[in-house]
Backbone bond lengths (Angstrom), bond angles and torsions (degrees), N, CA, C in turn:
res aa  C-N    CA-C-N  psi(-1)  N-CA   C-N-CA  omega(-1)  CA-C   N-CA-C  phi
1 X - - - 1.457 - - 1.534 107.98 -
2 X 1.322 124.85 122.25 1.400 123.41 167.12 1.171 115.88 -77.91
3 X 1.346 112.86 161.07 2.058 132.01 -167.91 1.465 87.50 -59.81
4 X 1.644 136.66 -30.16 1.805 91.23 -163.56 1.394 88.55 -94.89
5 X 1.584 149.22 -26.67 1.168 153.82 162.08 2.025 109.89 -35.37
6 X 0.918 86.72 -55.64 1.911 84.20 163.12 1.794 103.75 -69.36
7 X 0.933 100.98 -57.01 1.842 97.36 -165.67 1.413 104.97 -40.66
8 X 1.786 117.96 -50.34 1.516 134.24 174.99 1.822 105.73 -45.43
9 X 1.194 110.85 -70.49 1.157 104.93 163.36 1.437 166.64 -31.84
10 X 1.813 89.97 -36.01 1.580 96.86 178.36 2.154 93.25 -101.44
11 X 1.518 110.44 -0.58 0.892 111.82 179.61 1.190 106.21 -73.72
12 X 1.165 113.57 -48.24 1.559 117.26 158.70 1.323 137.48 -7.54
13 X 1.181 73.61 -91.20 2.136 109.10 163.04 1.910 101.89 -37.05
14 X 1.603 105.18 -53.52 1.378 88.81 -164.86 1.652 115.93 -85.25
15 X 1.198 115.19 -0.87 1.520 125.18 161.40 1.837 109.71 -60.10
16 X 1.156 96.72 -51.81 1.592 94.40 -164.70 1.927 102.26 -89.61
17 X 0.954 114.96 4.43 1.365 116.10 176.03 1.888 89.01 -96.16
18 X 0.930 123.59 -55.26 1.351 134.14 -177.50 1.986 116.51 -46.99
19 X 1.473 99.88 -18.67 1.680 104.58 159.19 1.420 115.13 -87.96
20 X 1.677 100.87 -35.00 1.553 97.47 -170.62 1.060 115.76 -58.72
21 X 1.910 105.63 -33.06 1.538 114.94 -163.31 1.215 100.29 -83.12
22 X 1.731 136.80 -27.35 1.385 136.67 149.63 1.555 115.24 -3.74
23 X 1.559 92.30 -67.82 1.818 117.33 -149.58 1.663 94.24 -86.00
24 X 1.520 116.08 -23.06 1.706 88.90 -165.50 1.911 114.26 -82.40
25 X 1.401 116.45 176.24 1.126 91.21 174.49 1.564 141.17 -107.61
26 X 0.999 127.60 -112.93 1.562 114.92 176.96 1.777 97.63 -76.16
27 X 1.212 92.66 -77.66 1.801 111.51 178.42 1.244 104.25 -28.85
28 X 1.249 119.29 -56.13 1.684 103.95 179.56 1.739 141.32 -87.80
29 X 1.424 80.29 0.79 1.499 86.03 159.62 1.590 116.55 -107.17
30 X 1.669 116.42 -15.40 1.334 108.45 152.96 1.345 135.42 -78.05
31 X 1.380 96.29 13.71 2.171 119.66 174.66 1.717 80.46 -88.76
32 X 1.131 104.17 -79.08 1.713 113.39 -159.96 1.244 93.24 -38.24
33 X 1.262 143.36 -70.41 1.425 136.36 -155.24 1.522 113.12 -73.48
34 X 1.460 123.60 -9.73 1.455 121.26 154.90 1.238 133.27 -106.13
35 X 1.609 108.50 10.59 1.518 125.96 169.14 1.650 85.87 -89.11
36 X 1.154 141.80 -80.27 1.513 139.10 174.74 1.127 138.13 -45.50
37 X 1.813 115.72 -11.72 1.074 104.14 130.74 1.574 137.71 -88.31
38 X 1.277 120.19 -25.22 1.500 108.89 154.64 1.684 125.64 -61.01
39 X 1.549 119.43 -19.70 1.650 85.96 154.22 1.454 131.73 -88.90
40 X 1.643 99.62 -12.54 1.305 80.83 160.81 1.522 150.24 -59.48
41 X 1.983 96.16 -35.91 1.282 94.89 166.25 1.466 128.70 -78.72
42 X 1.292 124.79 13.39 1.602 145.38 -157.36 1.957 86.99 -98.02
43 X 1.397 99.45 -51.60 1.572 116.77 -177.25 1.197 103.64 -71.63
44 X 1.727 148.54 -43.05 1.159 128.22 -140.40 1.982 117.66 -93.12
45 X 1.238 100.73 33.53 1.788 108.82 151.94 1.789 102.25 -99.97
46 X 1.309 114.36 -32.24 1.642 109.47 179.47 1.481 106.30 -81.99
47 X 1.254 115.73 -49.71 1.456 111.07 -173.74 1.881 89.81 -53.11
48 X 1.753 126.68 -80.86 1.376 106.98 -166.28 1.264 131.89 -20.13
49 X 1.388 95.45 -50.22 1.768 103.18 -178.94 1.679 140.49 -45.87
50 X 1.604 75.08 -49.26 1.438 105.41 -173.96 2.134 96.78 -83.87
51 X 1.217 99.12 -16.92 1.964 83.48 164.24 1.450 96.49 -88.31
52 X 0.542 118.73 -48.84 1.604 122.73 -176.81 1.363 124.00 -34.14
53 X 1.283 97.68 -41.87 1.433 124.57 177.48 1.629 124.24 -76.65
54 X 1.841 102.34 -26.69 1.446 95.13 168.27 1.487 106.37 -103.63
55 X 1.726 134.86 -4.99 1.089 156.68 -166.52 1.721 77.36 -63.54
56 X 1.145 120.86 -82.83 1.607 139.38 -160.10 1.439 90.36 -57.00
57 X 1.609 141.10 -52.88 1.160 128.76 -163.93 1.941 106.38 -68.20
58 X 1.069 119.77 -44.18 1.566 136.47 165.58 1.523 112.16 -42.63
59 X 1.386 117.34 -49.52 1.667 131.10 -175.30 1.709 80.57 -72.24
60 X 1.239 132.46 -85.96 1.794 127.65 -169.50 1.635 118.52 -37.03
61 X 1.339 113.79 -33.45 1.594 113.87 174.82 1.639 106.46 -92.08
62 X 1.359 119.28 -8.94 1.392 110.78 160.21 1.355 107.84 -92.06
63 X 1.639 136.02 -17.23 1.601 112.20 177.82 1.211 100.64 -98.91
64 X 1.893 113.38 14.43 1.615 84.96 170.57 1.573 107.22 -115.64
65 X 1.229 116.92 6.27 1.692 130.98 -177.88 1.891 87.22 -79.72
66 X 1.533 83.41 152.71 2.080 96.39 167.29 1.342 112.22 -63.20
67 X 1.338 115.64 -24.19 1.849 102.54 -178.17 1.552 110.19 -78.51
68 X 1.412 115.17 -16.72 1.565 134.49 -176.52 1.453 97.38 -52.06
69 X 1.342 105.93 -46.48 2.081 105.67 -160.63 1.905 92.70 -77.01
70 X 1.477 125.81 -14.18 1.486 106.53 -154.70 1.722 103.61 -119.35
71 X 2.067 100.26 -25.57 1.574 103.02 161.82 1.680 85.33 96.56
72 X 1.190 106.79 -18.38 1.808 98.93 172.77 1.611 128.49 -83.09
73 X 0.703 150.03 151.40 1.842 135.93 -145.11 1.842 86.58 -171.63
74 X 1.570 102.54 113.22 1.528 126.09 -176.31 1.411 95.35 -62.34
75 X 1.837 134.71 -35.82 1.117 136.00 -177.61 1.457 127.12 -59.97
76 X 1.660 94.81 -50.58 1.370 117.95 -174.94 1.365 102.56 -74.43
77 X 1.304 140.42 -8.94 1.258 156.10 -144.53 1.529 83.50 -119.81
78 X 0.924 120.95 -84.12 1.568 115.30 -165.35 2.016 111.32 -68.14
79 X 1.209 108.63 -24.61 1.754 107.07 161.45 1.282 108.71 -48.03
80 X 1.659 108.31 -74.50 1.744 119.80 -153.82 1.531 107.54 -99.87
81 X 1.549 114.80 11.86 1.638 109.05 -173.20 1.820 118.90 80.13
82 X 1.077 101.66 -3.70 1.918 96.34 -147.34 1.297 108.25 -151.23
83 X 1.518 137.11 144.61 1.237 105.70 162.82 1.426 127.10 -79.80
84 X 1.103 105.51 150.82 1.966 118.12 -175.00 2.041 110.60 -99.57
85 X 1.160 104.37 136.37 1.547 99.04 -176.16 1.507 103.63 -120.28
């Protein structure tokens, strides 16, 4: 399956979750939103990690890109106007 074939898909998914969540009522969408936040916090030693983990992979493909040696970034340049350090 290719990335826009998933994207189509879970787009999917979030259309028809998006009636259910229409139809349910207060109480049960303030269940849903404290069932999801307790896994999140159930998750958040893996979630840290795992940013962490591409945090460090992002810092290595920026000191090994040409803007890495100068700290200037054509992206960050055209986001904020300026370079950002």
């Amino acid at each position: 399956m290719t990335l826009e074939e998933e994207v189509r898909e879970l787009a999917k998914f979030a259309k028809a979750a998006s009636v259910k969540l229409a139809q349910a009522t207060t109480e049960e969408r303030n269940g849903a939103l404290l069932a999801m936040a307790a896994a999140l916090r159930a998750q958040a030693p893996a979630i840290v990690e795992a940013n962490g983990e591409d945090m460090e992979a992002a810092r290595a493909a920026a000191a090994s890109s040409p803007w890495g040696k100068t700290g200037k970034s054509p992206l960050l340049e055209a986001v904020y106007g300026r370079p950002r350090s």
